[in-house]
C-alpha positions in Angstrom: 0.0 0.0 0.0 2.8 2.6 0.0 5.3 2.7 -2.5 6.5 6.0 -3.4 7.6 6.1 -6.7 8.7 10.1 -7.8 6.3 10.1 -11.1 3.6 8.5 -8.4 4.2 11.7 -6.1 4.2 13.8 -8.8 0.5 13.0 -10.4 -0.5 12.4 -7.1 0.3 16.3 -6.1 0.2 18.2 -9.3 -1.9 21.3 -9.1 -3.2 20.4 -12.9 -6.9 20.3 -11.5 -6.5 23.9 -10.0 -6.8 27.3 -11.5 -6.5 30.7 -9.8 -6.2 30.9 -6.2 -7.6 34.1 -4.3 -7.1 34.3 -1.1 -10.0 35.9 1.2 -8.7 37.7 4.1 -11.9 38.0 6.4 -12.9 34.5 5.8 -9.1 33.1 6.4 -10.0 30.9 2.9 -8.1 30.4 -0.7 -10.9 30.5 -3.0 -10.4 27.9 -6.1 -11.8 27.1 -9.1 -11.0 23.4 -9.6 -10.8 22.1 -13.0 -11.0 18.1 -13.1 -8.9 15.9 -16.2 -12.6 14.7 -17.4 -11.6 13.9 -21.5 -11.4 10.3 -21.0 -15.0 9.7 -19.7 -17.5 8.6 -22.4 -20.5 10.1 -22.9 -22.2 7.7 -20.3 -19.7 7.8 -17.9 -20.1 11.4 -18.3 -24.0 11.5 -18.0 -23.4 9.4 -14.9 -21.4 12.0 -13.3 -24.1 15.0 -13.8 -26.6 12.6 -12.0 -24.3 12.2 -9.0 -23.3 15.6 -9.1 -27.2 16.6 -8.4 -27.6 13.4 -5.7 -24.8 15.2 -4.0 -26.5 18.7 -4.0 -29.5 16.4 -1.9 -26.4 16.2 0.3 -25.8 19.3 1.4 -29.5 19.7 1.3 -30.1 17.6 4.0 -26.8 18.4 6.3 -28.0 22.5 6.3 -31.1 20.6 8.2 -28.4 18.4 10.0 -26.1 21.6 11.0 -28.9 23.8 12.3 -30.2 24.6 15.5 -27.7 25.8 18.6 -26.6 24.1 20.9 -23.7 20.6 20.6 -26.5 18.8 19.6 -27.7 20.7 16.5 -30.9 19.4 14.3 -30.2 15.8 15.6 -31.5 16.3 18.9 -33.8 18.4 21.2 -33.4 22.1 21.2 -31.6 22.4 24.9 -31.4 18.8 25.6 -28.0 18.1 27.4 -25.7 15.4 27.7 -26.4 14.9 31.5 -30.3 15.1 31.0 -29.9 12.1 27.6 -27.5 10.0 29.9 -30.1 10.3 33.1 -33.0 9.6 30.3 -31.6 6.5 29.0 -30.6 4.8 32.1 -34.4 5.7 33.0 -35.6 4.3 29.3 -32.9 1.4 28.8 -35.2 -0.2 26.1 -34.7 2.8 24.2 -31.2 3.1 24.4 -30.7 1.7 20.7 -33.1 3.5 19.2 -31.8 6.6 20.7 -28.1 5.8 20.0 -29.2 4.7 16.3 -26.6 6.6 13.8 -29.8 7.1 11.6 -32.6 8.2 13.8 -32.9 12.4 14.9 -34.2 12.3 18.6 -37.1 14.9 19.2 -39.3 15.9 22.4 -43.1 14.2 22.8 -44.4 15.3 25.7 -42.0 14.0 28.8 -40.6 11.5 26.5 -37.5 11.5 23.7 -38.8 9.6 21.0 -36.8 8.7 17.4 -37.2 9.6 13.9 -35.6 7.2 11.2 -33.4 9.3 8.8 -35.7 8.1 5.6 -38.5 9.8 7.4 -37.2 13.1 8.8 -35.3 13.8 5.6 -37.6 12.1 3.1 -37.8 14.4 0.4 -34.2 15.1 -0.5 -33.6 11.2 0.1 -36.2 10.6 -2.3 -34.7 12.9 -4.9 -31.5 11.7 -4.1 -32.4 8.1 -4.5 -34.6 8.5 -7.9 -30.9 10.0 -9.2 -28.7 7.4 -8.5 -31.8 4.6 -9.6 -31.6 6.5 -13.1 -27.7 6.5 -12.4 -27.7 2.7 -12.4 -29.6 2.8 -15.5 -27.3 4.3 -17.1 -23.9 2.9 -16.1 -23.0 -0.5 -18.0 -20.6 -1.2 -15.4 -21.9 -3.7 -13.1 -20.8 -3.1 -9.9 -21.4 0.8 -9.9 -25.3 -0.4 -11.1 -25.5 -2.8 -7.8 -23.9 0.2 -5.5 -26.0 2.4 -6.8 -29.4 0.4 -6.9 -28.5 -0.4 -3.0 -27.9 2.7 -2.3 -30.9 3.9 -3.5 -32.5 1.4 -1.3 -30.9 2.5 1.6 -32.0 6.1 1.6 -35.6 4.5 1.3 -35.3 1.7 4.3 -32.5 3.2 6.4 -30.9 0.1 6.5 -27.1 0.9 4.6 -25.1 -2.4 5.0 -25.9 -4.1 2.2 -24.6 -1.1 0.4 -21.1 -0.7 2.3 -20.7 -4.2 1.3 -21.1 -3.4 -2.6 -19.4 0.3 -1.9 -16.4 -1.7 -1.2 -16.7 -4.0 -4.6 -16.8 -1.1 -6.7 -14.1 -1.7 -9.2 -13.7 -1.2 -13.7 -15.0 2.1 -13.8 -13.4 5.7 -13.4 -16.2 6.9 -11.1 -15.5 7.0 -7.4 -18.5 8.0 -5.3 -18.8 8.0 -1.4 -22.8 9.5 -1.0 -24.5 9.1 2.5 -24.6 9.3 6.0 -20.9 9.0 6.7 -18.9 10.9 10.2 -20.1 12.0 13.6 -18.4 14.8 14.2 -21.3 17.5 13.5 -23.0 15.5 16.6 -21.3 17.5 19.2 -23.5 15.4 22.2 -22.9 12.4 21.6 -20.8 12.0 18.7 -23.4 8.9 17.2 -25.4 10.7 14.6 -24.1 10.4 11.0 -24.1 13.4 8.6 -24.9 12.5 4.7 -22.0 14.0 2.6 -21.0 12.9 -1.0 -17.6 12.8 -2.7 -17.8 12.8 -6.6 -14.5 11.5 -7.8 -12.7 10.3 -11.1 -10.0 7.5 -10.5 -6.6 7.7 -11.6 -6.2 4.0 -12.2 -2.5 3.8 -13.0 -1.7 6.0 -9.6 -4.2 4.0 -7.6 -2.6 0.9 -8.6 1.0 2.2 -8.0 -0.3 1.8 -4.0 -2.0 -1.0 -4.0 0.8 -2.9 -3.0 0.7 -1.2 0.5 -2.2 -2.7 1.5 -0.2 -6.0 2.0 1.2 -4.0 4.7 -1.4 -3.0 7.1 -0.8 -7.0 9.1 2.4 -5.9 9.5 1.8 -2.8 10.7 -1.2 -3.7 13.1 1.5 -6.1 14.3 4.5 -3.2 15.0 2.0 -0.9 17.0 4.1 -0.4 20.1 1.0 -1.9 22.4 0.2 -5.3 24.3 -1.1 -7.9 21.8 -4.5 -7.0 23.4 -4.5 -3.8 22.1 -4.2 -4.9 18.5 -7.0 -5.7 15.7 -6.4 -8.6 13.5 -10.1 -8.8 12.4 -10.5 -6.6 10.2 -10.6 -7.4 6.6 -7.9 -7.2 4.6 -9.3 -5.9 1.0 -8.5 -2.0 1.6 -8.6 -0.7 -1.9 -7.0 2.3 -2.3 -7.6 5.1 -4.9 -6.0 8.3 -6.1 -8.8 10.6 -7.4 -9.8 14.4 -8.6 -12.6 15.2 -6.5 -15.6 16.5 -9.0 -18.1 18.0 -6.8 -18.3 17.6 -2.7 -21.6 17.2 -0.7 -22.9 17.9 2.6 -20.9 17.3 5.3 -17.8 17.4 2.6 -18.3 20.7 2.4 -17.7 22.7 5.5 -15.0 23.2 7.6 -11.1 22.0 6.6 -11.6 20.7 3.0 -10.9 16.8 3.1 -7.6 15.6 1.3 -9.1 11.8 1.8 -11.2 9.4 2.9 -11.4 6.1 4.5 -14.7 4.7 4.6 -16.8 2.9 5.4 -17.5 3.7 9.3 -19.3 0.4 10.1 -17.4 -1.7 12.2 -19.3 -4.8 10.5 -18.1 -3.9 7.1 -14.4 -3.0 8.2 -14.1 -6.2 9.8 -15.6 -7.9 6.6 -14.0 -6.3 3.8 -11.8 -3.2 5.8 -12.2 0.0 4.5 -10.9 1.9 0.8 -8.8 4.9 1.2 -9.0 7.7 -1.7 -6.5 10.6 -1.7 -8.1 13.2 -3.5 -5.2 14.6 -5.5 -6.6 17.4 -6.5 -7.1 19.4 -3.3 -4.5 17.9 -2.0 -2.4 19.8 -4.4 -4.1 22.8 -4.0 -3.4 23.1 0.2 -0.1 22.3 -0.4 0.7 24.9 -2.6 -1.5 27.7 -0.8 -0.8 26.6 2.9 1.8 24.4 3.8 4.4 25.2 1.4 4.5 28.9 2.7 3.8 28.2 6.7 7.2 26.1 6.8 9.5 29.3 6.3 7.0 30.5 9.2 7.0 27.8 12.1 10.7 26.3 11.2 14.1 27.0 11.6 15.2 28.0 8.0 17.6 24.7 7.4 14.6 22.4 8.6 11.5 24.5 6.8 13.6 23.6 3.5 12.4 19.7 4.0 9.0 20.7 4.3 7.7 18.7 1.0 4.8 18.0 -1.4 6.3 13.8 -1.1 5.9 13.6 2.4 2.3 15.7 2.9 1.1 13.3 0.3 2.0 10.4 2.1 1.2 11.2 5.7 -2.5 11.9 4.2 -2.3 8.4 2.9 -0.8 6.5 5.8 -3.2 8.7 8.0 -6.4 7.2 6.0 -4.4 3.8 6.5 -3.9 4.1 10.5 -8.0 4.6 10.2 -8.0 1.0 9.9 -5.3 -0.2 12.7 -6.0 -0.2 16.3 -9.2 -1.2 18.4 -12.4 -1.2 16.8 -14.7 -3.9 18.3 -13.9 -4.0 22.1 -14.8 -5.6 25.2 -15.6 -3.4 28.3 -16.4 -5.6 31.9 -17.6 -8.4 29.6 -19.8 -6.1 27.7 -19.2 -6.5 23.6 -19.1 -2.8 21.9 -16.9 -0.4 20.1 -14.3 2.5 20.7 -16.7 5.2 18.8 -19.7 4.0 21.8 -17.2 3.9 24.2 -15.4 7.3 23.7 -19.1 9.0 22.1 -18.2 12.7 21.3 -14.4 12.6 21.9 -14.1 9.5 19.7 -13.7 11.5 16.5 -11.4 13.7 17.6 -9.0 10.7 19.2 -9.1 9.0 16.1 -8.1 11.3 14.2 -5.1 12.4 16.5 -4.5 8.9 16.6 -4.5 8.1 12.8 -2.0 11.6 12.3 0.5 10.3 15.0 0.0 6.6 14.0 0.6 7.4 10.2 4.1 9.4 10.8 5.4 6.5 12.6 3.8 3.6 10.1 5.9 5.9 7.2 9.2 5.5 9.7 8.5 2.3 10.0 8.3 1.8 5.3 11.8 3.9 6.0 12.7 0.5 8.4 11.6 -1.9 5.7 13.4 -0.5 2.9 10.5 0.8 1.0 11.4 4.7 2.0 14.7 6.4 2.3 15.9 6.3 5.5 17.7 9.2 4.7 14.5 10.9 4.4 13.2 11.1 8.0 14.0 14.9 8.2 11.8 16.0 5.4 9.1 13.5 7.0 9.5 15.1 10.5 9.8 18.6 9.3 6.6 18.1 7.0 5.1 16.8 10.1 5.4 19.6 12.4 4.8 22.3 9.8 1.7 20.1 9.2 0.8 20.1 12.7 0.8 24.0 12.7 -1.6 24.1 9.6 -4.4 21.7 11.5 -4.0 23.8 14.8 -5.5 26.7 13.2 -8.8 25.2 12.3 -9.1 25.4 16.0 -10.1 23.3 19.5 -13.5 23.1 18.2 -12.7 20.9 15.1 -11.9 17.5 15.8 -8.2 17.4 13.7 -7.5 21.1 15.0 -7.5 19.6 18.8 -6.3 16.5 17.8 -3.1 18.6 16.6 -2.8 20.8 19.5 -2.7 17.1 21.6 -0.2 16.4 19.4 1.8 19.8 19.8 1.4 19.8 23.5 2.2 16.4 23.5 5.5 16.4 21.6 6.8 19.5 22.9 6.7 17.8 26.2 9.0 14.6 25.2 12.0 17.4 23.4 10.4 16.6 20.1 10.2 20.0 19.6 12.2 22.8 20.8 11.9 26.9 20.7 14.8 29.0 19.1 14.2 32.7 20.7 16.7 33.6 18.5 15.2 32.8 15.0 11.4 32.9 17.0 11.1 29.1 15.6 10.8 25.5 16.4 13.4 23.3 15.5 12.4 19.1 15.4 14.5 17.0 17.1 14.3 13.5 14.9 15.2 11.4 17.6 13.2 12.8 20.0 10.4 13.2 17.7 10.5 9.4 16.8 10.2 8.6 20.5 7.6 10.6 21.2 5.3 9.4 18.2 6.2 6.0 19.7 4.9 7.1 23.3 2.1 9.1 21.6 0.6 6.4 19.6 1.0 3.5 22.4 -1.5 5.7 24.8 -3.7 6.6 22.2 -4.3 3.5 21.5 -4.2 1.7 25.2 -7.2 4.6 25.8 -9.1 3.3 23.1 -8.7 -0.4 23.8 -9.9 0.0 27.2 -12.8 2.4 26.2 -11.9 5.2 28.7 -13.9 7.8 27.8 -12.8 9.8 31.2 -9.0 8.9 30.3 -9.2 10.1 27.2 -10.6 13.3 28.0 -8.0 14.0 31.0 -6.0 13.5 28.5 -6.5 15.6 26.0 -7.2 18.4 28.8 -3.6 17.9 29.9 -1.9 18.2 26.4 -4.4 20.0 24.1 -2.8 23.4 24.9 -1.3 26.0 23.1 1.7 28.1 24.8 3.0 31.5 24.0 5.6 30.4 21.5 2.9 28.4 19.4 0.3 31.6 19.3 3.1 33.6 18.5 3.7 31.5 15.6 0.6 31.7 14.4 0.0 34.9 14.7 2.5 35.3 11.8 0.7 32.8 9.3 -2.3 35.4 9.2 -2.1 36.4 5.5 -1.6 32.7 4.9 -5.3 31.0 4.1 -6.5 28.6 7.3 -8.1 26.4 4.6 -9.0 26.6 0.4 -12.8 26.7 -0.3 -13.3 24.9 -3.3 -15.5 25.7 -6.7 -16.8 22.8 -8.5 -18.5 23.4 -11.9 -21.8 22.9 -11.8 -21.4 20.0 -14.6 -19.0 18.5 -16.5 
């Protein structure tokens, strides 16, 4: 799964699918118009695309509804219900406790009690719309697996019921069109973290650069097997299929849509279908290239010592984003907690996203040390990894303690700063890396990620992000230099290609 070949790194980071950039000031954004390679489709392929483009629309539709309302648990809950009031509500109601934890159900107010809303109900409408697309998108597509994704998916938005379509999501295979449409994370459920929000990635495979990392894949056992945890801690049940693809994103959706702009993906979610099949990673190249060219290339000079911000590199952003979608898919998933089956995302509820997304940056750094160990990466390389790292670190930070990968990187800074990993230079009023310090504390950051999540500690886990998810004077000093540098890129998708 992760050879790095220099014509691989090249496609994969390639600005070809971006035009102007111009930055906006008062919104902290790079506003692009993205141009996607789209010659090779025929003209169904092509007709296909339009169809999904409008499904995804239904997306965002629906997640505007999703988003609303104030309050942690936006339109998925109660206006003012709290966490304390749910928890006291369900140990009162325990036969409602599935219903009320259900991924796809909105919980609303009848009377004294809370009572459930299945997703293909609330949002019935735009899922209707949405489904009669991608029905008259499987009609179209000669390519059989798309057609049998498609119909399910179809199906799903009607019966709520969407494992039977993760299961043919992860088939897909023969056709250029990549398409992730649905209910998808939990991070917009701010309560609980258990409520899905539908998003929609539109994508066109690059089969030749996909294919160049497919052989990483073969990897992940061996990986899952060098976590620096008790054999207790480690997950040999998922399954090992893992596609991965390298794709220019067409049009986003939803949940896709808001927020830091996605670089990739690693879906599905469902434990059941991980386990089964494990999960496809797509790098979308496209953006990708586009924040590395707007953000991180210029914040290095900004938050490094001038011989390290030199190693700051496109190669090295391009694959800690893919070994970070691969570390999705290491670690607990299915765990036991006092005899009682259940998973880390139930266990943790609404600091679970933002652990496992810490986790997978940490964990993805030291899985590409560990390619450097078996030959597959240049040893000689660490430097530009590390460097990329920590001026990487910087650019997630800003998204702030209220996005899940903004605190996740301020654990991280906090964190690593602690072991020597990094060090302030008054002088030059920049961090320098120490490698070997930084390699340790990677090592010592992913083993108590991943111990926390193995044993379900939801108090743990947040005592430990309260101790280390801190900012000092140095770091806000730092960057409160990067402000005429976008925070993020905000996208523009044609309409139809």
């Amino acid at each position: 799964m992760r050879r790095i070949i220099a014509p691989l790194v090249a496609a994969l980071c390639l600005p070809t699918a971006v035009m102007a950039a111009t930055p906006m000031p008062d919104e902290g954004l790079a506003r692009i118009q993205m141009q996607v390679e789209t010659d090779f489709l025929s003209p169904e392929e092509r007709q296909v695309v339009n169809l999904l483009i409008k499904a995804a629309d239904e997306m965002t539709a629906i997640y505007r509804r999703q988003s609303a309302g104030e309050g942690p648990g936006h339109g998925f809950y109660p206006a003012g219900l709290t966490r304390a009031e749910l928890d006291a509500y369900i140990a009162a109601h325990p036969d409602q406790k599935a219903a009320l934890m259900d991924g796809y159900t909105v919980v609303k107010r009848q009377g004294d009690r809370l009572v459930t809303v299945p997703y293909n109900v609330e949002y019935k409408a735009e899922l209707d719309r949405a489904a009669a697309l991608l029905d008259q998108a499987a009609i179209v597509t000669s390519n059989a697996s798309l057609k049998k994704f498609l119909t399910l998916r179809a199906k799903a938005f009607r019966n709520n019921d969407y494992f039977e379509s993760e299961m043919a999501w992860m088939d897909l295979e023969g056709a250029p069109i990549e398409v992730a449409i649905g209910p998808y994370e939990t991070y917009t459920d701010e309560l609980y973290g258990q409520k899905t929000a539908f998003e929609a990635f539109v994508t066109l495979k690059d089969p030749q650069e996909s294919a160049a990392l497919d052989k990483y894949k073969g990897y992940l056992r061996a990986m899952e097997e060098n976590l620096p945890v008790d054999a207790r801690y480690k997950n040999f049940q998922r399954g090992g299929a893992s596609p991965i693809a390298v794709a220019e994103q067409v049009r986003g959706g939803g949940d896709n849509t808001v927020g830091p702009q996605t670089i990739a993906f690693n879906l599905p979610n469902d434990e059941r279908v991980r386990e089964a099949k494990g999960a496809k990673k797509v790098i979308l190249s496209n953006v990708l290239g586009a924040k590395y060219e707007e953000i991180l290339k210029p914040m290095g000079d900004r938050v490094l010592v001038a011989d390290q911000a030199a190693l700051v590199s496109k190669k090295y952003m391009t694959l800690e984003t893919l070994f970070h979608e691969l570390s999705h898919s290491l670690g607990p998933g299915s765990i036991t907690v006092n005899g009682r089956p259940t998973t880390v995302s139930a266990e943790l509820k609404d600091i679970g996203g933002t652990a496992e997304e810490a986790k997978a940056d940490v964990m993805g750094v030291y899985n590409i040390v560990f390619m450097m160990e078996k030959g597959e990466l240049p040893k000689a390389e660490r430097s530009q990894l590390l460097a990329t790292y920590a001026a990487g670190i910087f650019r997630a930070v800003r998204w702030g303690a209220g996005e899940a990968h903004g605190r996740g990187a301020a654990l991280q800074y906090g964190y690593l700063k602690s072991k020597g990993a990094l060090t302030w230079d008054a002088a030059a009023k920049r961090y320098r890396v120490n490698d070997d310090a930084m390699q340790a504390g990677l090592t010592a950051l992913v083993a108590d990620l991943v111990k926390l999540q193995g044993d379900g500690d939801y108090a743990g886990m947040n005592a430990f992000f309260d101790r280390y998810a801190k900012l000092d004077p140095e770091a806000e000093s730092v960057i409160a230099t990067l402000k005429d540098i976008p925070v993020d890129i905000a996208p523009v998708y044609p309409d139809k290609i």
